[in-house]
MDAnalysis code that builds the backbone (N, CA, C; Angstrom):
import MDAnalysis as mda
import numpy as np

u = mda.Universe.empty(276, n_residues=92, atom_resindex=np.repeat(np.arange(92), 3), trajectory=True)
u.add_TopologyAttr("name", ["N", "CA", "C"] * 92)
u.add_TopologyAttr("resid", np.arange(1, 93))
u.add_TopologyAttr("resname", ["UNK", "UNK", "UNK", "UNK", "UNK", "UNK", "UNK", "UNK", "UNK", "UNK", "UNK", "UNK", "UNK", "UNK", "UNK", "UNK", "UNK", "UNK", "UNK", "UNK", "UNK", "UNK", "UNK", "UNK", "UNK", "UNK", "UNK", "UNK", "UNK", "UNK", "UNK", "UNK", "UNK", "UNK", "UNK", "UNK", "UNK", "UNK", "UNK", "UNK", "UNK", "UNK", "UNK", "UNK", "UNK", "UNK", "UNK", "UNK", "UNK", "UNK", "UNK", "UNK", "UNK", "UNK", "UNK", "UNK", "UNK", "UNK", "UNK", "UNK", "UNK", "UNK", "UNK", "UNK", "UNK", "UNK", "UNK", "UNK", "UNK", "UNK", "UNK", "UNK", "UNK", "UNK", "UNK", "UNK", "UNK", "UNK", "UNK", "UNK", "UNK", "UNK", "UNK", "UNK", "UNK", "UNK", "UNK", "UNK", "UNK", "UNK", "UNK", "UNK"])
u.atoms.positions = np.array([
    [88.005, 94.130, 102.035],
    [87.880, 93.701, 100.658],
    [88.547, 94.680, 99.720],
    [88.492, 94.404, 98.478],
    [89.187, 95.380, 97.340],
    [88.294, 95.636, 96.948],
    [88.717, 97.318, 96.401],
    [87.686, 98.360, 95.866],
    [87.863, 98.349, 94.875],
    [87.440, 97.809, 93.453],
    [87.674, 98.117, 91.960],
    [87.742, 99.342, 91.631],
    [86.831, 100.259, 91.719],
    [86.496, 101.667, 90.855],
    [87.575, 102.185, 92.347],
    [87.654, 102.297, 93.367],
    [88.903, 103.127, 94.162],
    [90.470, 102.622, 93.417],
    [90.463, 101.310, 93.141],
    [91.897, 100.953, 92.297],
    [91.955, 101.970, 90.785],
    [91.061, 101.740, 90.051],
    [91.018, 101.918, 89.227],
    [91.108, 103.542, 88.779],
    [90.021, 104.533, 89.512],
    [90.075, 105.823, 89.026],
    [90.515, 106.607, 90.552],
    [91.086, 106.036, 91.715],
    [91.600, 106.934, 92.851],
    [91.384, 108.002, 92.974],
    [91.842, 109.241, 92.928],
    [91.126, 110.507, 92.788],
    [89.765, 110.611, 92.616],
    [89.180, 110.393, 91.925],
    [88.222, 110.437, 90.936],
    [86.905, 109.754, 91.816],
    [87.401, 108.217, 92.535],
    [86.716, 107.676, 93.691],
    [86.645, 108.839, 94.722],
    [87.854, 108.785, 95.521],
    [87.471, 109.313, 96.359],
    [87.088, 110.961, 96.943],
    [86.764, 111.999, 95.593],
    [85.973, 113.174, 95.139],
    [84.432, 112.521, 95.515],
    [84.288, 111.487, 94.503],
    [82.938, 110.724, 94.638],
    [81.845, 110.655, 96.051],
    [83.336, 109.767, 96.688],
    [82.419, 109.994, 97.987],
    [82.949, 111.016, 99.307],
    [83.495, 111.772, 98.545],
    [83.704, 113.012, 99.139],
    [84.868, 113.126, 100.366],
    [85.301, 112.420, 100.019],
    [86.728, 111.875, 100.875],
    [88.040, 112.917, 100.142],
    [87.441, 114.231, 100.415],
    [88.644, 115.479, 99.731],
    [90.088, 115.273, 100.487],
    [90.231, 114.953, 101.718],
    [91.787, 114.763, 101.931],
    [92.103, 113.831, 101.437],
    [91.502, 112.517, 101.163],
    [92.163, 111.078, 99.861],
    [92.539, 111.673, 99.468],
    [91.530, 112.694, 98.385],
    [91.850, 113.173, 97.166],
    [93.249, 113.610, 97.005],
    [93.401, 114.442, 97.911],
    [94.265, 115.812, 97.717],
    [95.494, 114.669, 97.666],
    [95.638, 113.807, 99.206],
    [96.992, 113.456, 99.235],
    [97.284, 112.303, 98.049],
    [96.451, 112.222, 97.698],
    [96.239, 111.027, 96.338],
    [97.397, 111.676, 95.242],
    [96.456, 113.027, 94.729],
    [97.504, 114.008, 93.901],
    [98.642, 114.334, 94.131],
    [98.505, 114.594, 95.669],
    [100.252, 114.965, 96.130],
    [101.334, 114.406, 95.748],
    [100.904, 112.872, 95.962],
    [101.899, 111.508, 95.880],
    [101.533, 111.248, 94.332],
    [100.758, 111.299, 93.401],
    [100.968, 111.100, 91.798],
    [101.805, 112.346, 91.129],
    [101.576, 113.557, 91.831],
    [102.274, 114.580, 91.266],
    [103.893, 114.508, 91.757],
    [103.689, 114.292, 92.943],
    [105.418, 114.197, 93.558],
    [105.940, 113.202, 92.942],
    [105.860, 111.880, 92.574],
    [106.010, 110.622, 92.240],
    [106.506, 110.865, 90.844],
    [105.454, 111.822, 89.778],
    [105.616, 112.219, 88.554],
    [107.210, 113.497, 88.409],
    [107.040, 114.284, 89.202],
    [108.488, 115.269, 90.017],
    [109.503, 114.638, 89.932],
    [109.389, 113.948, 90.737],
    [110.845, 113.167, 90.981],
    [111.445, 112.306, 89.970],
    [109.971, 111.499, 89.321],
    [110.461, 110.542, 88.168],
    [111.105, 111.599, 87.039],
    [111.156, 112.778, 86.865],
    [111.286, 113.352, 85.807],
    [113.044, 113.745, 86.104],
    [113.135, 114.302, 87.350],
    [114.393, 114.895, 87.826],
    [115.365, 113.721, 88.256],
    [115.117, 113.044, 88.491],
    [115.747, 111.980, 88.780],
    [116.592, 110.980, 87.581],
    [115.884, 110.881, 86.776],
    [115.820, 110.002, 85.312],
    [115.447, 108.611, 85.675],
    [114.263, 108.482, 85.898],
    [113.479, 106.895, 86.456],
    [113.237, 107.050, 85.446],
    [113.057, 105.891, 84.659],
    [112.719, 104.784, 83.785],
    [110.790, 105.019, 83.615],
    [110.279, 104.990, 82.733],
    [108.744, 104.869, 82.813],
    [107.969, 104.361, 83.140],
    [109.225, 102.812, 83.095],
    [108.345, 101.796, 83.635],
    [108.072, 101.418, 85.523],
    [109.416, 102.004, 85.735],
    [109.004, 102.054, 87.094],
    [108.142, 103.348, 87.850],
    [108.300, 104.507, 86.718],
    [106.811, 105.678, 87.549],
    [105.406, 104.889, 87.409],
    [105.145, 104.051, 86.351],
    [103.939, 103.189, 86.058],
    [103.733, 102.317, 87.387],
    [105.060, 101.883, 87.048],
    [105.096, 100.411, 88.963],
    [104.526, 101.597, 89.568],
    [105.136, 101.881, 90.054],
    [105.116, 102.856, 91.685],
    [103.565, 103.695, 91.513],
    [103.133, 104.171, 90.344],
    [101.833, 104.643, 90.272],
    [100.631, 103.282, 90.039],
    [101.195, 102.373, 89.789],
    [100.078, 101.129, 89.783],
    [100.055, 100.538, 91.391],
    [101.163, 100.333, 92.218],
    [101.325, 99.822, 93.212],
    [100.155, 100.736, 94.710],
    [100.291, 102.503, 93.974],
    [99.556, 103.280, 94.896],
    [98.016, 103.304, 94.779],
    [97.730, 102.631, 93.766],
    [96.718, 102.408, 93.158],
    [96.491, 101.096, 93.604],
    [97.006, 100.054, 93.613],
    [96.301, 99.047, 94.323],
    [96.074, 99.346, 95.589],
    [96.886, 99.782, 96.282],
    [97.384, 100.098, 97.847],
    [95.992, 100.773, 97.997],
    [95.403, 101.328, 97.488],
    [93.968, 102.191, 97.953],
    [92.910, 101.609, 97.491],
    [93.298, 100.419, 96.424],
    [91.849, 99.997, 96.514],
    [91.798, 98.843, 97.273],
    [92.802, 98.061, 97.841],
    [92.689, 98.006, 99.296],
    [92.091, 97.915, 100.714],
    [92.612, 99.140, 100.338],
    [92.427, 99.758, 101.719],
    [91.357, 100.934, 102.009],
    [90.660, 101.118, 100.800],
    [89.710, 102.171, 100.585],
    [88.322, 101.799, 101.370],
    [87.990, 100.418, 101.683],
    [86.866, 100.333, 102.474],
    [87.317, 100.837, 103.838],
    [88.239, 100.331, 104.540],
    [88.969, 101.390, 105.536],
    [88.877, 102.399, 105.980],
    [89.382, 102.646, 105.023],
    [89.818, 104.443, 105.073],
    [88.244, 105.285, 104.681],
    [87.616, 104.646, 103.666],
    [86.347, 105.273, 104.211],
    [85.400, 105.150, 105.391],
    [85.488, 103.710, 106.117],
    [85.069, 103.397, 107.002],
    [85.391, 104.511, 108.310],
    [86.698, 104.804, 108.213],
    [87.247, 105.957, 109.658],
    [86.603, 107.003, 109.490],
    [86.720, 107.387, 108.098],
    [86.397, 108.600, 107.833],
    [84.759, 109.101, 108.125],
    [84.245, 107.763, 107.857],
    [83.088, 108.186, 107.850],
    [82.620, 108.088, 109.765],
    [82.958, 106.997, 110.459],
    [83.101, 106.924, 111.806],
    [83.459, 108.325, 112.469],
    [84.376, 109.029, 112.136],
    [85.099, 110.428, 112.301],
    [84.150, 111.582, 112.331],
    [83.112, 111.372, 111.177],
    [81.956, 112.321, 110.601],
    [80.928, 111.992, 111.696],
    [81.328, 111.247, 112.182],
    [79.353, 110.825, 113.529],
    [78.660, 109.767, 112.675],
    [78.929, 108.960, 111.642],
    [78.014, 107.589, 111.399],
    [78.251, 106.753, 112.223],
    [77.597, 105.525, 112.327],
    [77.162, 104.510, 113.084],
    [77.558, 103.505, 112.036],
    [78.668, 103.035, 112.530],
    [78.744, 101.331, 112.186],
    [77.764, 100.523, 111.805],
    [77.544, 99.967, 110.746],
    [76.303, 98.809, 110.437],
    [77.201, 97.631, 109.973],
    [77.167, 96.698, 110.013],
    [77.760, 95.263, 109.093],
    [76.502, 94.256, 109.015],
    [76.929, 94.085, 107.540],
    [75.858, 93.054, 107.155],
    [76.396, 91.520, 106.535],
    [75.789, 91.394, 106.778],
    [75.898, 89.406, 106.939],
    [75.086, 88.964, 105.881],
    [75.143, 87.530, 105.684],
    [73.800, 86.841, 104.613],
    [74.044, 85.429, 105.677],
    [72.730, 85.051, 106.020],
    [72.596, 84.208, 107.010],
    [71.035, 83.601, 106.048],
    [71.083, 81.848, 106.921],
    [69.994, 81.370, 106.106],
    [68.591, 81.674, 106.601],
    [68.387, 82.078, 107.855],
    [67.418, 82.346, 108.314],
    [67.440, 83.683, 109.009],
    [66.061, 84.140, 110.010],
    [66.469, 85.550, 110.999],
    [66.714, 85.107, 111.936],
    [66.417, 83.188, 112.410],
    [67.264, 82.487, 113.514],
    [68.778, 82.543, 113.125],
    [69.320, 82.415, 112.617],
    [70.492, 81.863, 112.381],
    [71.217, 83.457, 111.981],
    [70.469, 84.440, 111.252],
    [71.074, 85.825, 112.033],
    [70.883, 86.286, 113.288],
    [69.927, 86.197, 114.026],
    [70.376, 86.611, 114.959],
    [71.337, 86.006, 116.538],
    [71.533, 84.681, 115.720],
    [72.623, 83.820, 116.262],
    [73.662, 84.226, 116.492],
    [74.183, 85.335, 115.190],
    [75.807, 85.901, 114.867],
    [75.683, 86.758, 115.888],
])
């Protein structure tokens, strides 16, 4: 599914839930992205594209990527369902 608040504040998400390598490489690629747009002479509107596009791209993919991460750490997989009954969950 898509992550609103991971689209929206990236960094900022993934500090939150403590996902510090997101973070870092998050900055890497807004700061490098910002680097290059400057030395290069890109247009504003395309550092915006390319910084909106990395920004969707993680909210995304942010259930994911927290999902490994957290798998990685020693949690246990849970998935939850909405079923009409506890027959008909424990059917699935």
């Amino acid at each position: 599914g898509f992550n609103l608040g991971a689209c929206l504040f990236g960094p900022i998400w993934a500090c939150y839930h403590r996902l510090w390598g997101v973070a870092f490489v998050m900055m890497l690629i807004l700061v490098g992205l910002g680097v290059l747009a400057m030395q290069s002479g890109w247009s504003n509107h395309l550092t915006v594209t390319m910084g909106g596009a990395l920004s969707v791209l993680l909210g995304y993919h942010a259930v994911d990527i927290r999902h490994a991460i957290l798998v990685r750490r020693g949690y246990h997989v849970v998935d939850l369902f909405r079923a009409n009954s506890a027959k008909e969950a424990e059917l699935r």
